[in-house]
PQR file of N, CA, C, O and H, with PARSE charges and radii, in Angstrom:
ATOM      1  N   UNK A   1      -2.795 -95.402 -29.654 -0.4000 1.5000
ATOM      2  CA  UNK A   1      -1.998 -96.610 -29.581 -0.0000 2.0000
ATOM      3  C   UNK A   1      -1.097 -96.588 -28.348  0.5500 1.7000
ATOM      4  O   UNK A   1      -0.993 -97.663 -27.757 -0.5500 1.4000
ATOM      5  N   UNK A   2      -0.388 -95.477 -27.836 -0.4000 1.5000
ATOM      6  CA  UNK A   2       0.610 -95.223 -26.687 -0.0000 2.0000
ATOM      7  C   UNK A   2      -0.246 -95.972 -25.529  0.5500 1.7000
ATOM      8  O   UNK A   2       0.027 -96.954 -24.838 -0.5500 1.4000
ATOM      9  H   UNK A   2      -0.472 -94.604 -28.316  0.4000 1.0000
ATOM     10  N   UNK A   3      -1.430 -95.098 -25.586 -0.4000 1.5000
ATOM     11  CA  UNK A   3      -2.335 -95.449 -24.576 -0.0000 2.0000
ATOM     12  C   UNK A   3      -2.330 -97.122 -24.428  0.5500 1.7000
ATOM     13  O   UNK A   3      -1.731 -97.699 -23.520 -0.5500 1.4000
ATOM     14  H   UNK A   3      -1.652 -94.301 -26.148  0.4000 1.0000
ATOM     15  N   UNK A   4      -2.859 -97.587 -25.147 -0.4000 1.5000
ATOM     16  CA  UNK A   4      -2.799 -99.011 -25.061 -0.0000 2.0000
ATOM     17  C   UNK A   4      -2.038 -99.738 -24.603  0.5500 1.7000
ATOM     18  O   UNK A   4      -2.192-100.551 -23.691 -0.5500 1.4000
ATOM     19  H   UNK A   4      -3.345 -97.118 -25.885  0.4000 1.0000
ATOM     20  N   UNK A   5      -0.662 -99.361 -25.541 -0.4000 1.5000
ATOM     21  CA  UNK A   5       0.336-100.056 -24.648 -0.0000 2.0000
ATOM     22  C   UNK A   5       0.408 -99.969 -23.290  0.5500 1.7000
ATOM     23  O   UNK A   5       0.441-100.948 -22.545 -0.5500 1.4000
ATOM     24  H   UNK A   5      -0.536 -98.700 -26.282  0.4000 1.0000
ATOM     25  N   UNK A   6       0.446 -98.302 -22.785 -0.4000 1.5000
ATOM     26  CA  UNK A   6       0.730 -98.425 -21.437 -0.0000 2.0000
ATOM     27  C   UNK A   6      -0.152 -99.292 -20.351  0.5500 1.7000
ATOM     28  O   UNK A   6       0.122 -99.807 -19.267 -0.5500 1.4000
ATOM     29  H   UNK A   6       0.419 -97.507 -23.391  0.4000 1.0000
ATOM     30  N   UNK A   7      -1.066 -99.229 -20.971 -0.4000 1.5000
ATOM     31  CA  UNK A   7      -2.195 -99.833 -19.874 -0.0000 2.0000
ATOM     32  C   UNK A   7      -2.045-101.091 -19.941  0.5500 1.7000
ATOM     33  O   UNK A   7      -2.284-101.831 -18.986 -0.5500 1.4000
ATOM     34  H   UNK A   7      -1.289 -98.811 -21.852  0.4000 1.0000
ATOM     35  N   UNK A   8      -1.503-101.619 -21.425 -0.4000 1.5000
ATOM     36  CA  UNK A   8      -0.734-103.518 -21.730 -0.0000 2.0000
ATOM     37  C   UNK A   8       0.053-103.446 -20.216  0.5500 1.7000
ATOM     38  O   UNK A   8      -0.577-103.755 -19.205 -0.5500 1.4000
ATOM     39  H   UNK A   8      -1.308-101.018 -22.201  0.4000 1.0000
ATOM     40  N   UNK A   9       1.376-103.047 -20.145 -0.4000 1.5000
ATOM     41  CA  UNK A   9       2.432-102.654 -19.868 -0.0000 2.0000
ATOM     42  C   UNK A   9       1.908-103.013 -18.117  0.5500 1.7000
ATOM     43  O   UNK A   9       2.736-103.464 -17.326 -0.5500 1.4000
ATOM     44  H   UNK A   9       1.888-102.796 -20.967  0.4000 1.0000
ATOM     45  N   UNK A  10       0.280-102.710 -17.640 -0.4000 1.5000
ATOM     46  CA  UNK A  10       0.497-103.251 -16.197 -0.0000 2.0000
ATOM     47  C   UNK A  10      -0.641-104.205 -16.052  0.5500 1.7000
ATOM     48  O   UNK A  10      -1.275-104.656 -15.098 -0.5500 1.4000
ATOM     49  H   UNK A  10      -0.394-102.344 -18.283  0.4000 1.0000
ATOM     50  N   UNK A  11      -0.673-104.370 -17.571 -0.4000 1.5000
ATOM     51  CA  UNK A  11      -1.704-105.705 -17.173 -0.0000 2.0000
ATOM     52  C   UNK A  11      -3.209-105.874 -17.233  0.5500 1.7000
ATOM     53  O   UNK A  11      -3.962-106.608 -16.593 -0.5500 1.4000
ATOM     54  H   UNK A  11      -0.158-104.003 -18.346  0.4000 1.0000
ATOM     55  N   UNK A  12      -3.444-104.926 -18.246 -0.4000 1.5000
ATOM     56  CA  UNK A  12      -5.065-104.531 -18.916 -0.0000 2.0000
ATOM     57  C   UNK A  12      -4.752-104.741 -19.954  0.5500 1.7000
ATOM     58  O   UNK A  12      -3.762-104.129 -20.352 -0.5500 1.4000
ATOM     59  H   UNK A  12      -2.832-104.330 -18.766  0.4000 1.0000
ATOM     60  N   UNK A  13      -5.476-105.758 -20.948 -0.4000 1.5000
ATOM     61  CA  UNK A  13      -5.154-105.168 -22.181 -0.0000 2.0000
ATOM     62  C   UNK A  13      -6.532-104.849 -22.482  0.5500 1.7000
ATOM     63  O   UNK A  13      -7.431-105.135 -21.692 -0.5500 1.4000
ATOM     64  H   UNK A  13      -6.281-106.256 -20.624  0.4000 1.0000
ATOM     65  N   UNK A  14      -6.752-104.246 -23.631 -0.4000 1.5000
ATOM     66  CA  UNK A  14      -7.866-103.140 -24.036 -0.0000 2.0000
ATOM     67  C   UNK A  14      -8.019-103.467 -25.761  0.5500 1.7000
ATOM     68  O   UNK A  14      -7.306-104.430 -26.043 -0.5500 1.4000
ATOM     69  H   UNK A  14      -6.022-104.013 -24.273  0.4000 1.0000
ATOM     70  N   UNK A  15      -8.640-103.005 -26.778 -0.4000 1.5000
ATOM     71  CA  UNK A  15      -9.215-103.211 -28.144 -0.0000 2.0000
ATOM     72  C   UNK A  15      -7.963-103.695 -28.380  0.5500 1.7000
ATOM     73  O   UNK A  15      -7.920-104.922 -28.471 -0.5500 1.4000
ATOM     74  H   UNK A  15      -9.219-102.223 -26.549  0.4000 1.0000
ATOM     75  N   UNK A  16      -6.760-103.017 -28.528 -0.4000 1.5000
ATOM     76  CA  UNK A  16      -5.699-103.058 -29.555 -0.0000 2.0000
ATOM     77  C   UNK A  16      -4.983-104.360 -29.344  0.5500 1.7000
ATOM     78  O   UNK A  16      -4.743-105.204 -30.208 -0.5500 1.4000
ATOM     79  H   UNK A  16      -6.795-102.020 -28.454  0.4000 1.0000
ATOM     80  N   UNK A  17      -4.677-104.398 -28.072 -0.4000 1.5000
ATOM     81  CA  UNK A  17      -3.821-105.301 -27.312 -0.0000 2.0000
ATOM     82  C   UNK A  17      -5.094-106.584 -26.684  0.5500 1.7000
ATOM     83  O   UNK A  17      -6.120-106.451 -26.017 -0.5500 1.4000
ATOM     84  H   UNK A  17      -4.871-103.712 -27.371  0.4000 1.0000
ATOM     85  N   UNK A  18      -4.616-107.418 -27.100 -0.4000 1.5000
ATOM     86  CA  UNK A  18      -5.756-108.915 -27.066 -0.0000 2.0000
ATOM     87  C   UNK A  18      -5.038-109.812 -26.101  0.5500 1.7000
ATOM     88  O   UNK A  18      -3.890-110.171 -26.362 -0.5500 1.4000
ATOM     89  H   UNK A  18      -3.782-107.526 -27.641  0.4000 1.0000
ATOM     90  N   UNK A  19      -5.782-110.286 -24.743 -0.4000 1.5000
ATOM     91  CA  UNK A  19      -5.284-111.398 -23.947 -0.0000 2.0000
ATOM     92  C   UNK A  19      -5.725-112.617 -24.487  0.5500 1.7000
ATOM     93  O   UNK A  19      -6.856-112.884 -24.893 -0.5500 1.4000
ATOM     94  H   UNK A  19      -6.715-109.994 -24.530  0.4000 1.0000
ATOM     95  N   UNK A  20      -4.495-113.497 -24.448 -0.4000 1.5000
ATOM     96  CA  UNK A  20      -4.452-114.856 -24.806 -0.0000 2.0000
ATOM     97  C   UNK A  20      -4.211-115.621 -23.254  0.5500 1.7000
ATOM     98  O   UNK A  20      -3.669-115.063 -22.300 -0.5500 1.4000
ATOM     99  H   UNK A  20      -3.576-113.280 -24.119  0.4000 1.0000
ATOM    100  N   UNK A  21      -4.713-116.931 -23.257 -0.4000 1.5000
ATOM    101  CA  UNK A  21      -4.370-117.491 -22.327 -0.0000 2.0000
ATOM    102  C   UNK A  21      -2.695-117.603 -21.805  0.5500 1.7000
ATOM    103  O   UNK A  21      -2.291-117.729 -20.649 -0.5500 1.4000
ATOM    104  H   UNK A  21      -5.154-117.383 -24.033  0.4000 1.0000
ATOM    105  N   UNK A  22      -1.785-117.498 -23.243 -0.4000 1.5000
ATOM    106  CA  UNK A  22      -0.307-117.503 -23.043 -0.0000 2.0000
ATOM    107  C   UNK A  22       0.581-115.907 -23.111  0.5500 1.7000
ATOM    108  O   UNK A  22       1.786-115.768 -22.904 -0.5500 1.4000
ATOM    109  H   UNK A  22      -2.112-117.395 -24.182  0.4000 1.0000
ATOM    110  N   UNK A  23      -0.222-115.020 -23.394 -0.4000 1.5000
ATOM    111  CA  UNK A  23       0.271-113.935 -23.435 -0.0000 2.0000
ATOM    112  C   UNK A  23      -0.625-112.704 -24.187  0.5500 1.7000
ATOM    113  O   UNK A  23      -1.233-112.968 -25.224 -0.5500 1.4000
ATOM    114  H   UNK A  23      -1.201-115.132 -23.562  0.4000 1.0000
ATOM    115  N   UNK A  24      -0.660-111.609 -23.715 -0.4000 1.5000
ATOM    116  CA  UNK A  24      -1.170-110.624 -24.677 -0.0000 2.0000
ATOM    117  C   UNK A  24      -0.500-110.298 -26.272  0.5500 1.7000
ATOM    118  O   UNK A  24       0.689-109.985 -26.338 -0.5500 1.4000
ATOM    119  H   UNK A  24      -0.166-111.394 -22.872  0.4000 1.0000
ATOM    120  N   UNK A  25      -1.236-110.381 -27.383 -0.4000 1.5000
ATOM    121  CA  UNK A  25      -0.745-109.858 -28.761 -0.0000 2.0000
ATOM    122  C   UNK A  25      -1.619-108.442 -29.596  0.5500 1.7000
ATOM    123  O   UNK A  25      -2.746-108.038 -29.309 -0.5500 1.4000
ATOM    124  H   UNK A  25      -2.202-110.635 -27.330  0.4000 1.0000
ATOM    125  N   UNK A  26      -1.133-108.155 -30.163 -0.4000 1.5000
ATOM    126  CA  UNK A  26      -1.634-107.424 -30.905 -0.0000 2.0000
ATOM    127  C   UNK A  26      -2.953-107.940 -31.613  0.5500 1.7000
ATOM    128  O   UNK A  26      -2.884-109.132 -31.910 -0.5500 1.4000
ATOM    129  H   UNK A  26      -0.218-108.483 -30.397  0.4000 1.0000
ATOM    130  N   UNK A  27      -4.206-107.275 -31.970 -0.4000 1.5000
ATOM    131  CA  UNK A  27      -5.178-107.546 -32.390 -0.0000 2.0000
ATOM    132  C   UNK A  27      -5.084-107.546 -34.099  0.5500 1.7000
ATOM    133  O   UNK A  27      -4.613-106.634 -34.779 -0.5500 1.4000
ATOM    134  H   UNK A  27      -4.262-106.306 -31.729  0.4000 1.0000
ATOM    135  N   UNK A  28      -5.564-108.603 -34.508 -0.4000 1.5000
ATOM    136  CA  UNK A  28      -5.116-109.032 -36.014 -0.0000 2.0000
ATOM    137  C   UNK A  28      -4.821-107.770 -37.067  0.5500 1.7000
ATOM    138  O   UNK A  28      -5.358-106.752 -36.630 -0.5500 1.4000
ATOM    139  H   UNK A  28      -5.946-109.343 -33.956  0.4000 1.0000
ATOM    140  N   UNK A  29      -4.408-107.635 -37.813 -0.4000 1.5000
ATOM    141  CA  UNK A  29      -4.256-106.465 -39.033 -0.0000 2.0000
ATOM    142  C   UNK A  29      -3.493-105.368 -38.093  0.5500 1.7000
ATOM    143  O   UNK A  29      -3.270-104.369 -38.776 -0.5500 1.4000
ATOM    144  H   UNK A  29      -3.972-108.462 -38.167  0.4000 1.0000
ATOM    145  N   UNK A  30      -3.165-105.265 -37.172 -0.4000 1.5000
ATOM    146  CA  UNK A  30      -3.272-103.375 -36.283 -0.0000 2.0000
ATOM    147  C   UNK A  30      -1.220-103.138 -36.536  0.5500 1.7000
ATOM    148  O   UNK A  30      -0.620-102.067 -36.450 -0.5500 1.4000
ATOM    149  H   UNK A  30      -3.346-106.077 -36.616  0.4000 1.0000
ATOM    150  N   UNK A  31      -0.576-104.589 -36.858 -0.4000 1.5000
ATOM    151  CA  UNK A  31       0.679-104.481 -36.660 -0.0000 2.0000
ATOM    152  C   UNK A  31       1.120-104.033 -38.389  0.5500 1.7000
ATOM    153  O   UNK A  31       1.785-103.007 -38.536 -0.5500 1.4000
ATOM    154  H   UNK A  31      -1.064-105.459 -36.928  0.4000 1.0000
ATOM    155  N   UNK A  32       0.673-104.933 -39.758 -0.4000 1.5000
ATOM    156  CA  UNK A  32       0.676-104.606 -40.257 -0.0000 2.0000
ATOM    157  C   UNK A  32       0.220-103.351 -40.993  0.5500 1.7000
ATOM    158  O   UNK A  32       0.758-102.809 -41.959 -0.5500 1.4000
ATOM    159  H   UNK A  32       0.133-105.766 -39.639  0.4000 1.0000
ATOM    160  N   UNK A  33      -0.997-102.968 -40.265 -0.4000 1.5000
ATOM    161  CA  UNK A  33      -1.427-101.729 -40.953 -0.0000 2.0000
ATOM    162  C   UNK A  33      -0.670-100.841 -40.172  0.5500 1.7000
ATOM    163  O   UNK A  33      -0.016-100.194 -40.990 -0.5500 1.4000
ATOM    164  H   UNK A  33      -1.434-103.409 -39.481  0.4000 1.0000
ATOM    165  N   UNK A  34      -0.441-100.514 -39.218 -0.4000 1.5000
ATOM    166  CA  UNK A  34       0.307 -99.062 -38.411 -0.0000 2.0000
ATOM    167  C   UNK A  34       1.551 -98.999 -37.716  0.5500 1.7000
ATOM    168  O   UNK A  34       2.007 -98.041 -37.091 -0.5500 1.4000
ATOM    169  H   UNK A  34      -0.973-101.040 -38.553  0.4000 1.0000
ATOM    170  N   UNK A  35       2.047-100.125 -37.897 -0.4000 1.5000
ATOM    171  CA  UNK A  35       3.323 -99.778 -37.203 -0.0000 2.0000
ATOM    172  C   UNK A  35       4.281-100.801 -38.226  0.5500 1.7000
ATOM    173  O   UNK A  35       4.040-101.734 -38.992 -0.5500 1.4000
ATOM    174  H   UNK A  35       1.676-100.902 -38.405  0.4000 1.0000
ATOM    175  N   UNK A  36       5.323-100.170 -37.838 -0.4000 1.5000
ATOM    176  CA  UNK A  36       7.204-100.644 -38.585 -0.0000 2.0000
ATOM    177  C   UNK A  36       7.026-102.076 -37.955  0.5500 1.7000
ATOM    178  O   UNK A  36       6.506-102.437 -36.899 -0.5500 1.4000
ATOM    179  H   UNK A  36       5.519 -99.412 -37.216  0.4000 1.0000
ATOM    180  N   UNK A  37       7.585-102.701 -38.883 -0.4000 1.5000
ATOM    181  CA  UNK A  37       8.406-104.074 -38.183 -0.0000 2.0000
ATOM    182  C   UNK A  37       9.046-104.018 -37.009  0.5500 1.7000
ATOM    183  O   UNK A  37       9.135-105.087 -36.405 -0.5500 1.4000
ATOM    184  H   UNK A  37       8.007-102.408 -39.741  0.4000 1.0000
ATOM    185  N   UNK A  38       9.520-103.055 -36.514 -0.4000 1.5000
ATOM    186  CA  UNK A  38      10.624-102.862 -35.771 -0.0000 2.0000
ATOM    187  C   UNK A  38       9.700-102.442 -34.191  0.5500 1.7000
ATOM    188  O   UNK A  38       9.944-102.913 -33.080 -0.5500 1.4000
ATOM    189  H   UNK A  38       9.447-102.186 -37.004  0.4000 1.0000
ATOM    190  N   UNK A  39       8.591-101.407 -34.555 -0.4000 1.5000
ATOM    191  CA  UNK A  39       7.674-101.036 -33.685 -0.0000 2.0000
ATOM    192  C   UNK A  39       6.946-101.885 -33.219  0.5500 1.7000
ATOM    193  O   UNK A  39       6.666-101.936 -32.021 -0.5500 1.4000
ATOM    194  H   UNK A  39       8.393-101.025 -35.458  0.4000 1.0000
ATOM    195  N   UNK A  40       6.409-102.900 -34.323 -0.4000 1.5000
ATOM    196  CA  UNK A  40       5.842-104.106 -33.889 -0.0000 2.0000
ATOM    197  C   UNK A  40       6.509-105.002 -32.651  0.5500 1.7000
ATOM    198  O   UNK A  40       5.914-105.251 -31.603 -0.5500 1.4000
ATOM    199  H   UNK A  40       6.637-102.859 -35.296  0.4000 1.0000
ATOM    200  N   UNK A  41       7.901-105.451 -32.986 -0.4000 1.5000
ATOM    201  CA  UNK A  41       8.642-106.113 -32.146 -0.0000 2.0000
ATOM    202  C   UNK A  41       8.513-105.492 -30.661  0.5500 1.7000
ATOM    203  O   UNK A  41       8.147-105.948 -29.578 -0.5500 1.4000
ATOM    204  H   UNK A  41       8.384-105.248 -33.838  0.4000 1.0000
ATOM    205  N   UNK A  42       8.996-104.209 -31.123 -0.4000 1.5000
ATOM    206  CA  UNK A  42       9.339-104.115 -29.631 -0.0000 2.0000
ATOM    207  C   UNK A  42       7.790-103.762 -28.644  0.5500 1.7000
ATOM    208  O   UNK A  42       7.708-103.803 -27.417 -0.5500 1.4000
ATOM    209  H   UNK A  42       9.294-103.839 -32.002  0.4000 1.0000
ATOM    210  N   UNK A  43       6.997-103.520 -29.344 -0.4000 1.5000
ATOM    211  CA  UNK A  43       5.222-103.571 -28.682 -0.0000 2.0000
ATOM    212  C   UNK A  43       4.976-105.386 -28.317  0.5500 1.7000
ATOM    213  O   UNK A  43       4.656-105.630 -27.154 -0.5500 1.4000
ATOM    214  H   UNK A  43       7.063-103.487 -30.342  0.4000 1.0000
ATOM    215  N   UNK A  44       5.092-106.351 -29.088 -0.4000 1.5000
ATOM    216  CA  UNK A  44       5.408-107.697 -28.593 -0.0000 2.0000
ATOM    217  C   UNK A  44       5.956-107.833 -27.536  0.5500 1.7000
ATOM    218  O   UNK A  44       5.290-108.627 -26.872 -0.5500 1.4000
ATOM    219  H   UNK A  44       5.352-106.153 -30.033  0.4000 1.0000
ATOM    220  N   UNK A  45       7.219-107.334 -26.748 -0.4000 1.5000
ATOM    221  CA  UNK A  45       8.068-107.456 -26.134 -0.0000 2.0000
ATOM    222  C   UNK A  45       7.589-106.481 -24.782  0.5500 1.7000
ATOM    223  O   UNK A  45       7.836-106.888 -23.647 -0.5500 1.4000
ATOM    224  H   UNK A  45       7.759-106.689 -27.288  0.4000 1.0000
ATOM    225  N   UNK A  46       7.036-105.447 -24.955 -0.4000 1.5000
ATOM    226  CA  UNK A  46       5.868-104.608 -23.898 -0.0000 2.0000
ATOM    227  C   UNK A  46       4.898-105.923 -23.552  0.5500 1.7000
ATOM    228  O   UNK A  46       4.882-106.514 -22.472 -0.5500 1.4000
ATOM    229  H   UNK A  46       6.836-105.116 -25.877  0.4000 1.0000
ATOM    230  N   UNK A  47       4.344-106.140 -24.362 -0.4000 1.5000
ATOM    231  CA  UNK A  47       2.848-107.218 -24.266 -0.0000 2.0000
ATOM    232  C   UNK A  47       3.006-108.046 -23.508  0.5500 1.7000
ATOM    233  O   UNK A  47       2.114-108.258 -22.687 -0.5500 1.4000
ATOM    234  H   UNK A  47       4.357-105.660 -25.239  0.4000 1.0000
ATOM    235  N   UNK A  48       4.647-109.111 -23.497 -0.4000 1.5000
ATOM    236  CA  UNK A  48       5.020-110.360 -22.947 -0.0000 2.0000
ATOM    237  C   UNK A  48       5.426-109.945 -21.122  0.5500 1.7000
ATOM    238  O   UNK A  48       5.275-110.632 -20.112 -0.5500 1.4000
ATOM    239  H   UNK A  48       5.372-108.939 -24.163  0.4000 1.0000
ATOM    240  N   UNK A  49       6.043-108.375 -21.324 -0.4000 1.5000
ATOM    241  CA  UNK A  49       6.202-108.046 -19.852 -0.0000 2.0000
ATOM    242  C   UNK A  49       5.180-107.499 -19.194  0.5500 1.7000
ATOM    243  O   UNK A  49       5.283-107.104 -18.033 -0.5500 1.4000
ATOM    244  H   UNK A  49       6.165-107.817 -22.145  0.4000 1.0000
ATOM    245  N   UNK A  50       3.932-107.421 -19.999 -0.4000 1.5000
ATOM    246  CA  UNK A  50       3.128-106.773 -19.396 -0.0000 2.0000
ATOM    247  C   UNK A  50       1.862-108.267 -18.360  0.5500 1.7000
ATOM    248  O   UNK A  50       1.223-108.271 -17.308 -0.5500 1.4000
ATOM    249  H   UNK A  50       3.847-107.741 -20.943  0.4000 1.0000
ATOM    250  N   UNK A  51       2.129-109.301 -19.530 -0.4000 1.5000
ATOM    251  CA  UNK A  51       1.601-110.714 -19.228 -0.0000 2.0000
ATOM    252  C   UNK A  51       2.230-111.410 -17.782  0.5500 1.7000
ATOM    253  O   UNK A  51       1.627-112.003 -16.887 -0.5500 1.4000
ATOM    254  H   UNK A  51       2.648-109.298 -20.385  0.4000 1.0000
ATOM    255  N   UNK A  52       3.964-111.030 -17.957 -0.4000 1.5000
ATOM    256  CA  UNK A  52       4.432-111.509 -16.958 -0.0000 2.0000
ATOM    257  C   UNK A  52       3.814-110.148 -15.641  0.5500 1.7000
ATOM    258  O   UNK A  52       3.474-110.595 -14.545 -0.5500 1.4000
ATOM    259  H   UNK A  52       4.453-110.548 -18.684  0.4000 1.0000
ATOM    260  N   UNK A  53       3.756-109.138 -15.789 -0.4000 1.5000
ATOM    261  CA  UNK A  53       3.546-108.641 -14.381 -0.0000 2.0000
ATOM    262  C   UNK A  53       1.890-108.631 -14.199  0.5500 1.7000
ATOM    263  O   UNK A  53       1.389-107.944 -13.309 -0.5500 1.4000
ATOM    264  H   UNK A  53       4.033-108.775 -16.679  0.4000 1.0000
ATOM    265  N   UNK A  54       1.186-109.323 -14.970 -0.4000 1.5000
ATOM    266  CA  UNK A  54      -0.476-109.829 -14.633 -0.0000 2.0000
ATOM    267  C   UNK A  54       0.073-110.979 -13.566  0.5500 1.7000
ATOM    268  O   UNK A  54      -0.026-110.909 -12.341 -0.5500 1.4000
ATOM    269  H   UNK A  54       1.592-109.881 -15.693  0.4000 1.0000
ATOM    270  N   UNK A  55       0.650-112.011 -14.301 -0.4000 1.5000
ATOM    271  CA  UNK A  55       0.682-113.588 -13.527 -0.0000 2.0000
ATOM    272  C   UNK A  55       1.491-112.656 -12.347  0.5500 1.7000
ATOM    273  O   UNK A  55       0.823-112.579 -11.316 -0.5500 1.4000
ATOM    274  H   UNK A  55       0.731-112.068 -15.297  0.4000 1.0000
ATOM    275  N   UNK A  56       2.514-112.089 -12.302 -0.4000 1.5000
ATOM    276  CA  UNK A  56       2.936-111.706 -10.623 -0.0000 2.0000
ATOM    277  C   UNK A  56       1.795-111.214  -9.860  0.5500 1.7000
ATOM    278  O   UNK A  56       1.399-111.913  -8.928 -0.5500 1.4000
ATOM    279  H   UNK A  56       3.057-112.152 -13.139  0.4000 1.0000
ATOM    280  N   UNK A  57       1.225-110.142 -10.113 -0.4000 1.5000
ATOM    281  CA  UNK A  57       0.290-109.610  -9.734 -0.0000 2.0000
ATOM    282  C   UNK A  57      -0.992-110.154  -9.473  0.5500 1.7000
ATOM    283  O   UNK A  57      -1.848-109.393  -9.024 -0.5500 1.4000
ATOM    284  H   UNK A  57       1.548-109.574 -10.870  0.4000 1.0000
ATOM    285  N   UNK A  58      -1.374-111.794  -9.757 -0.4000 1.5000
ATOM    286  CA  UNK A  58      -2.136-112.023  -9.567 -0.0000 2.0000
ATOM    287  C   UNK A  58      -1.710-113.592  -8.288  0.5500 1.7000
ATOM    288  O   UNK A  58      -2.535-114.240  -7.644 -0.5500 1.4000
ATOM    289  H   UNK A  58      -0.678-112.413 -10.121  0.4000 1.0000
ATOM    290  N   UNK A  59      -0.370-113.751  -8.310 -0.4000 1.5000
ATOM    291  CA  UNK A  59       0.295-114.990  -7.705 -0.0000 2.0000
ATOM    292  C   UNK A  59      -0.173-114.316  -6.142  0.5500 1.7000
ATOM    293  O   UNK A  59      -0.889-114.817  -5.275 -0.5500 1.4000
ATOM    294  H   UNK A  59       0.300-113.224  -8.833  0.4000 1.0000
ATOM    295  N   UNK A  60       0.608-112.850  -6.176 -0.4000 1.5000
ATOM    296  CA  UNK A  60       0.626-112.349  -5.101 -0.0000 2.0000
ATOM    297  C   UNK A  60      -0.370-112.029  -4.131  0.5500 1.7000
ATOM    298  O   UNK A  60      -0.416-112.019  -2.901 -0.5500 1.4000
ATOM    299  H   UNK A  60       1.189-112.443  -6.881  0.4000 1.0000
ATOM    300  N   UNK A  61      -1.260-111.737  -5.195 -0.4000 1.5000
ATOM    301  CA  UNK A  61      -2.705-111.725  -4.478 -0.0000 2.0000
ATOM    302  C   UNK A  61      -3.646-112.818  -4.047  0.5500 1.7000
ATOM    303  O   UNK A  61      -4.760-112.779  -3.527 -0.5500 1.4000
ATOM    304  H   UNK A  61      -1.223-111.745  -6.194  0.4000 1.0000
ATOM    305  N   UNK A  62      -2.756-113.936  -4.471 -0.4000 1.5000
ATOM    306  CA  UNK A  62      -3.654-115.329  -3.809 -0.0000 2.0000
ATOM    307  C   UNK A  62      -2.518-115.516  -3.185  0.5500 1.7000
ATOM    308  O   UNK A  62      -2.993-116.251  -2.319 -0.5500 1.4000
ATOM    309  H   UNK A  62      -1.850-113.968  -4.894  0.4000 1.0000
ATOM    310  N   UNK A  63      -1.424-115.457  -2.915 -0.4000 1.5000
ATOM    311  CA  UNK A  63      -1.106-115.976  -1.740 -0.0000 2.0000
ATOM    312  C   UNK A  63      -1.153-115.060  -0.228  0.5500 1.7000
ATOM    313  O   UNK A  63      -1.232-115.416   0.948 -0.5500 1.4000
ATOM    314  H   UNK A  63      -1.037-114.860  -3.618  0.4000 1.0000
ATOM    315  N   UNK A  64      -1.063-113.711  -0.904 -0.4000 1.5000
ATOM    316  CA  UNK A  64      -2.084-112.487   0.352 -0.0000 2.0000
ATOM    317  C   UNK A  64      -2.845-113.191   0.980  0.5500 1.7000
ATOM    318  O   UNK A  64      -2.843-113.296   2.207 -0.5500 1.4000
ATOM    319  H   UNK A  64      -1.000-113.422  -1.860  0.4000 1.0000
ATOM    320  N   UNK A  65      -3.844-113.954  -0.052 -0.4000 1.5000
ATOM    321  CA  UNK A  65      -4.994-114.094   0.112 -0.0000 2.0000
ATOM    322  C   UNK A  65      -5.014-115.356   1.585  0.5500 1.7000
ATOM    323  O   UNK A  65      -5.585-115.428   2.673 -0.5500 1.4000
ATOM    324  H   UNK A  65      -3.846-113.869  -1.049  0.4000 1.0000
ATOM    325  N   UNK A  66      -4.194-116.047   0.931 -0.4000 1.5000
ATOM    326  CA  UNK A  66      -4.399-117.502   1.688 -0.0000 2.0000
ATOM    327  C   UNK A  66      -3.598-117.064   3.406  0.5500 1.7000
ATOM    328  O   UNK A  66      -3.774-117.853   4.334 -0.5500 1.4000
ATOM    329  H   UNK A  66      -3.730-115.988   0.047  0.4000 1.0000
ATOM    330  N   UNK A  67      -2.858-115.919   3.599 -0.4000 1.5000
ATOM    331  CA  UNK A  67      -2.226-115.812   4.481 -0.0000 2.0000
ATOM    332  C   UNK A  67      -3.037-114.711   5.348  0.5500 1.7000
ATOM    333  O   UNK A  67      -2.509-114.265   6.367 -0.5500 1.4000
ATOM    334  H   UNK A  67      -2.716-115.278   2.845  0.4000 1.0000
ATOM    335  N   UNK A  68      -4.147-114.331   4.999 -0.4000 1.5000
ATOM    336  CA  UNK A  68      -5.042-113.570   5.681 -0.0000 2.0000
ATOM    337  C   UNK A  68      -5.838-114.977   6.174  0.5500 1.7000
ATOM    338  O   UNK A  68      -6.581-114.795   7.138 -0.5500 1.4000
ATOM    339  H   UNK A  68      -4.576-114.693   4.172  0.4000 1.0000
ATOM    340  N   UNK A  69      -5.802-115.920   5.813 -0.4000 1.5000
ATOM    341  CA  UNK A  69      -7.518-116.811   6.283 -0.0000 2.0000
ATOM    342  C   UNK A  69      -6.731-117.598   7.586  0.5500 1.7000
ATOM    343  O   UNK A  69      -7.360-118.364   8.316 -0.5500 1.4000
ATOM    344  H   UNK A  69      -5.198-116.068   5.029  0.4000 1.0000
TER
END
């Protein structure tokens, strides 16, 4: 599960961690079955910063892009 997150965290998500068009979430049942309420939250809160540094990471690279042509 660590694993997952971290790799959430720069913008992969992988089995556990599910991309949505509005943000990465947890994959159905995985919050209730294994982690605290509390663990849950704050893995939500990884997911949403991990979404925001995809969209940076991907802004940046098209406007790289457009300033190379």
């Amino acid at each position: 599960m660590l694993h997952e997150v971290l790799v959430a965290l720069v913008g992969c998500p992988g089995y556990l961690i599910r991309a949505r068009p509005d943000g990465y979430e947890l994959a159905p049942g995985v919050a209730e079955t294994f982690l605290h309420p509390a663990e849950a939250s704050l893995v939500a809160q990884i997911c949403a910063l991990g979404h925001h540094f995809r969209a940076l990471e991907d802004f940046v690279a098209r406007v790289k892009g457009d300033l190379l042509l």
